[in-house]
N, C-alpha and C positions, 0 to 999 in steps of 0.2 A: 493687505497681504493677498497675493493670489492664489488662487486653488494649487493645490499639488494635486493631476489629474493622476499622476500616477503611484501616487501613492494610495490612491483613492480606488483606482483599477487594481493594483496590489493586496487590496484590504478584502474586495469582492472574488476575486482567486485563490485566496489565504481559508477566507468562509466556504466558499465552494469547496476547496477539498478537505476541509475538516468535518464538513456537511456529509461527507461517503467515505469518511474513512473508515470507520466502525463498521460500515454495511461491506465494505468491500473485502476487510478481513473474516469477517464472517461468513461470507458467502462462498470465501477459497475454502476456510475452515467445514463450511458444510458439506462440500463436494471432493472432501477425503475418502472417501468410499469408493467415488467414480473416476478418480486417477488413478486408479490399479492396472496395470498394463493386464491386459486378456479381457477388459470391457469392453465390449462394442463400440463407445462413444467416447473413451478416454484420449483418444489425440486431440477429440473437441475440445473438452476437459481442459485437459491439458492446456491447451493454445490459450483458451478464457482466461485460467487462471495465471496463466505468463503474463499477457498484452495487461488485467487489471493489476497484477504488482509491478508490473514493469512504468506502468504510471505512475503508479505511489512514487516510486525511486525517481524519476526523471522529474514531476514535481515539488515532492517533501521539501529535499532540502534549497530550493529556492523560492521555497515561500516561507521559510520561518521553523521547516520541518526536522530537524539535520538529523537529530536522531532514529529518529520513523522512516527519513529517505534510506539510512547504513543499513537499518535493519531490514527493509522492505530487499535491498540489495542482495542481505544475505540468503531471502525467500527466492529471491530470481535465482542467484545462482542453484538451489536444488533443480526448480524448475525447467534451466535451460538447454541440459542436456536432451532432457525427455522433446523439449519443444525443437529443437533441431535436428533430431531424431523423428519426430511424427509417431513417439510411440507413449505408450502409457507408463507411470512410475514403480518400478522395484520396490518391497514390501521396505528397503532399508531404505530408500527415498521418500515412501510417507513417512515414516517415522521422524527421520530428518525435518522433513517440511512440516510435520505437524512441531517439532520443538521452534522451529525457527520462527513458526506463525505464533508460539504464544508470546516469544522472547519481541514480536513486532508489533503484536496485540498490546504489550506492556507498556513499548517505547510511546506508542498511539497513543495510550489513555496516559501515561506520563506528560508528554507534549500539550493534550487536549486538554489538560486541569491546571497545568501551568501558561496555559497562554489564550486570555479572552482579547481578542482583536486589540493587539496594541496601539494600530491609529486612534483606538476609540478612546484609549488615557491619553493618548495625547491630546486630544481635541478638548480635552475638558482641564488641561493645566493651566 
C-alpha cells in the first residue's frame, strides 16, 4: 500500500491549528479592553485581532473545523467594520464580539474533545 502523503500533510495542518486555537481565542478575548475606539493603539488591536480570526475562518472549516470556521466567521464580521475603518470598536461592538467569542470559544472546545486526529484511528484499524 502506498503512503498517502497528503493525508499525512493534512493530519500535521489539522494538529497545527488545533495546537493555537485555544491560545488565539484567548488572546482576542484578552485584548477587550484595547479595542475601544479612543485608545491609542486600538487600530493595532484591532487589525491583530481580525488577520488571527480571519485565519481561524479560512482554515477551520477545511481542516475538519466546520463549526469553529461559522463561528470564527461570525467574530470577523463584528470585527471588519472597525478593520476597514482603521478605527477602534463601539462599546455595542465589544459587547457583541465578546458574545460571539464565547459562542467560538465553545464551538473550539466542542470540535477539540470531539476530534483526536482521525488519521491516527485509522492507522490503527
Amino acid at each position: 500500500m502506498l503512503p498517502d502523503h497528503f493525508t499525512d500533510r493534512l493530519d500535521v495542518v489539522r494538529r497545527r491549528f488545533a495546537s493555537s486555537l485555544e491560545s488565539k481565542i484567548k488572546d482576542t478575548h484578552a485584548e477587550l479592553a484595547n479595542l475601544s475606539d479612543g485608545r491609542a493603539n486600538a487600530v493595532d488591536v484591532v487589525a491583530n485581532a481580525y488577520r488571527r480570526i480571519h485565519g481561524i475562518c479560512g482554515v477551520g472549516g477545511a481542516v475538519g473545523f466546520a463549526a469553529t470556521g461559522r463561528a470564527a466567521k461570525d467574530v470577523e464580521n463584528v470585527l471588519i467594520g472597525a478593520y476597514r475603518d482603521r478605527r477602534g470598536l463601539a462599546a455595542a461592538e465589544i459587547s457583541r464580539l465578546e458574545k460571539m467569542l464565547g459562542i467560538l470559544a465553545a464551538a473550539a472546545q466542542a470540535e477539540l474533545s470531539s476530534s483526536s486526529t482521525p488519521s491516527t484511528s485509522k492507522k490503527e484499524e
